[in-house]
C-alpha positions as CSV (number, residue, x, y, z in Angstrom):
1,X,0.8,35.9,-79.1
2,X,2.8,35.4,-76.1
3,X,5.2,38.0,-75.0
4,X,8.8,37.4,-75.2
5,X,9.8,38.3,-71.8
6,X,7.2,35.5,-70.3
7,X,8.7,32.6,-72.4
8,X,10.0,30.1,-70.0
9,X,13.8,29.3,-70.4
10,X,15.6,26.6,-67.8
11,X,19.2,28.4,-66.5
12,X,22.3,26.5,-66.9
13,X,21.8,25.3,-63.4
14,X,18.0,23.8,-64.2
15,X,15.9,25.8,-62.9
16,X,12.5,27.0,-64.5
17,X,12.5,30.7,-65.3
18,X,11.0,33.4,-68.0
19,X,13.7,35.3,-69.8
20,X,12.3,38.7,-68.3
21,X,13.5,37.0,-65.0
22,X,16.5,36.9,-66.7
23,X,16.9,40.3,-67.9
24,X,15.7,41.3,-64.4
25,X,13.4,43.7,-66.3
26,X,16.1,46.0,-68.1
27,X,17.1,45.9,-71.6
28,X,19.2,42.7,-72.7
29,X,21.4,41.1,-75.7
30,X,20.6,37.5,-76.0
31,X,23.3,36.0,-78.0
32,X,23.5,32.2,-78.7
33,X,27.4,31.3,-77.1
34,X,29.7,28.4,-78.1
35,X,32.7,27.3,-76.7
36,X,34.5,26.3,-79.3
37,X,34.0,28.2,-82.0
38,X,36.2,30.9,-83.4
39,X,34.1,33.8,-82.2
40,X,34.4,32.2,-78.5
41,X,36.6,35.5,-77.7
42,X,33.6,37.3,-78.2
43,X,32.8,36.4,-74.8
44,X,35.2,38.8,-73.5
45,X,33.3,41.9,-74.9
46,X,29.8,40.3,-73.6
47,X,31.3,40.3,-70.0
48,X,33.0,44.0,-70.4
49,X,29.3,44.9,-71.7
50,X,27.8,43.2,-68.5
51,X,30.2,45.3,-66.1
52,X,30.0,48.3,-67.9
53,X,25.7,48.5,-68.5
54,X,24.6,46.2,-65.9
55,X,24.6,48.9,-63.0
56,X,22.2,50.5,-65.2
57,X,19.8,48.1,-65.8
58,X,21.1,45.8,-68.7
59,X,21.6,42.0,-68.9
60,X,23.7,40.0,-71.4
61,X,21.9,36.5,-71.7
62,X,23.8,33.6,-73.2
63,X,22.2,30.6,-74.7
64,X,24.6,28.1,-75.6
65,X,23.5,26.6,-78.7
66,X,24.9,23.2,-80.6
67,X,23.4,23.7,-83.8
68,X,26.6,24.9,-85.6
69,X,29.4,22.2,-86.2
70,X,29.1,21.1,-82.8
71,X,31.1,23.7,-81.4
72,X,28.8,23.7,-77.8
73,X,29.0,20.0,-76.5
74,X,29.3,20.2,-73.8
75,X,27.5,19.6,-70.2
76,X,25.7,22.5,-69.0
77,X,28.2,22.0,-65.7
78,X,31.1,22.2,-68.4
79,X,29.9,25.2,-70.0
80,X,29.8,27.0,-67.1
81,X,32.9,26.3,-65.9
82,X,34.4,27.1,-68.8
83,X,32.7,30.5,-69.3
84,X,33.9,31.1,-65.7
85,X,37.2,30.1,-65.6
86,X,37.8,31.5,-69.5
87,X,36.5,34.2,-69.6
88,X,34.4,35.0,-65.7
89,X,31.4,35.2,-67.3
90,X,29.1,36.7,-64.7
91,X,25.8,37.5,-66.9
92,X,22.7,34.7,-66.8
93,X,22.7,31.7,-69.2
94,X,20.0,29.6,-70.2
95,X,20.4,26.0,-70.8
96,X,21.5,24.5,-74.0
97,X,18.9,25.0,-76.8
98,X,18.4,24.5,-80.9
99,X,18.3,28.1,-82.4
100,X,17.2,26.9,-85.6
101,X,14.9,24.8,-87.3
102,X,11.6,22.8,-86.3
103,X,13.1,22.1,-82.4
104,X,14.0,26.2,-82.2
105,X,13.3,27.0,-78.8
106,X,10.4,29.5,-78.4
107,X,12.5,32.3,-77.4
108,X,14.4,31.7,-80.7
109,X,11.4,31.5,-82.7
110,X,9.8,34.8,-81.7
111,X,13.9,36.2,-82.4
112,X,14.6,35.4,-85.9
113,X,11.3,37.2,-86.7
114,X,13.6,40.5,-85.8
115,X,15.4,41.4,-89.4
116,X,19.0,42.8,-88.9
117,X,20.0,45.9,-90.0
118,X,20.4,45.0,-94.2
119,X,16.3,43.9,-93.4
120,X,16.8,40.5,-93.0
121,X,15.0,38.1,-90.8
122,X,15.1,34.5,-90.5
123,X,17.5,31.6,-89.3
124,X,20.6,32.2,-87.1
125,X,23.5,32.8,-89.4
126,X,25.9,31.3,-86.6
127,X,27.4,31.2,-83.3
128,X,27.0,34.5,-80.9
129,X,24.3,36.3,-83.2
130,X,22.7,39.2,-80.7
131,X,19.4,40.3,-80.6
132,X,18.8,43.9,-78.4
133,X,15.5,42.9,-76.6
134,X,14.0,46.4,-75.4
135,X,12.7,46.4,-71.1
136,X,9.2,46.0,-73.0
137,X,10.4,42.6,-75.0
138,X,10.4,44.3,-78.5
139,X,13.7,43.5,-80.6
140,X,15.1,46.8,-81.1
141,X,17.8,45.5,-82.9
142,X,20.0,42.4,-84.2
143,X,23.2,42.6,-84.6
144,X,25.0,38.9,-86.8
145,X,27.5,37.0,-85.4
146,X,30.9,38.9,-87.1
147,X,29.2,42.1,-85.5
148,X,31.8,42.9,-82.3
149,X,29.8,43.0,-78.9
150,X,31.6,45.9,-78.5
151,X,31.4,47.9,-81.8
152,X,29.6,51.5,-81.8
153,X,26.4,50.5,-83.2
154,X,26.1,47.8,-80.5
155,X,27.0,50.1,-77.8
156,X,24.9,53.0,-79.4
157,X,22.3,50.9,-79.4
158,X,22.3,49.3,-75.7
159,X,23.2,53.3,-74.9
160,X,20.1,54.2,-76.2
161,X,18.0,52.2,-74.0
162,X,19.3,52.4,-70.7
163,X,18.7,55.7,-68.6
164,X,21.0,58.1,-68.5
């Protein structure tokens, strides 16, 4: 089985990459982003996250995703003006990619395996659904899309693996 950290993901840019590139090799939240959906805001606490745990070692990682209503249709050059001008998004983003389904990108595949905290696995539910992806590539934890970036057990979570 390949390890999650060495799955190749293009940035919004194009380039070829892993995710652990990505994460830099800290602890990250991948959470598929959309920019017109009604948990967009959510973006806010991402960034906030970023500032706050990123000197320490963590990454937020968006993957914008079209799967749901169409709410991501853009151009990657679109999204990532938007996400700057918005809502300065500084953390990494991968290039558009299904979440779901028979064309789920491999990341997304070995994700949904993770069950939240009721147990369950499977599918994204919807936009911004977060999966706590451990320095070591385990999913620690996954957190559903109505789940606040910022709520305690997010934060407790992310707190948990970074050094102290």
């Amino acid at each position: 089985m390949t390890d999650l950290l060495d799955l190749p993901v293009s940035t919004l840019q194009g380039e070829d990459t892993t995710l652990g590139a990505l994460t830099g090799g800290g602890p990250a939240l991948v959470v598929n982003v959309a920019s017109r959906c009604g948990l967009t805001p959510q973006y806010t606490q991402l960034e906030e996250l970023q500032r706050e745990y990123g000197p320490r070692g963590f990454t937020v990682v968006g993957v914008p995703c079209n799967q749901f209503a169409g709410q991501e249709p853009g151009t990657a050059e679109e999204i990532a003006g938007f996400c700057s001008a918005t809502y300065g998004v500084t953390f990494p983003m991968t290039g558009k990619v299904e979440v779901n389904g028979d064309g789920a990108h491999p990341v997304y595949q070995r994700l949904t395996e993770a069950p939240d905290a009721a147990g369950e696995s499977g599918p994204v539910q919807w936009n911004f659904e977060k999966f706590l992806v451990d320095a070591d590539g385990a999913v620690v934890a996954r957190f559903r899309p109505m789940t606040d970036p910022g709520a305690p057990e997010v934060r407790t979570a992310i707190e948990a693996l970074l050094p102290r």
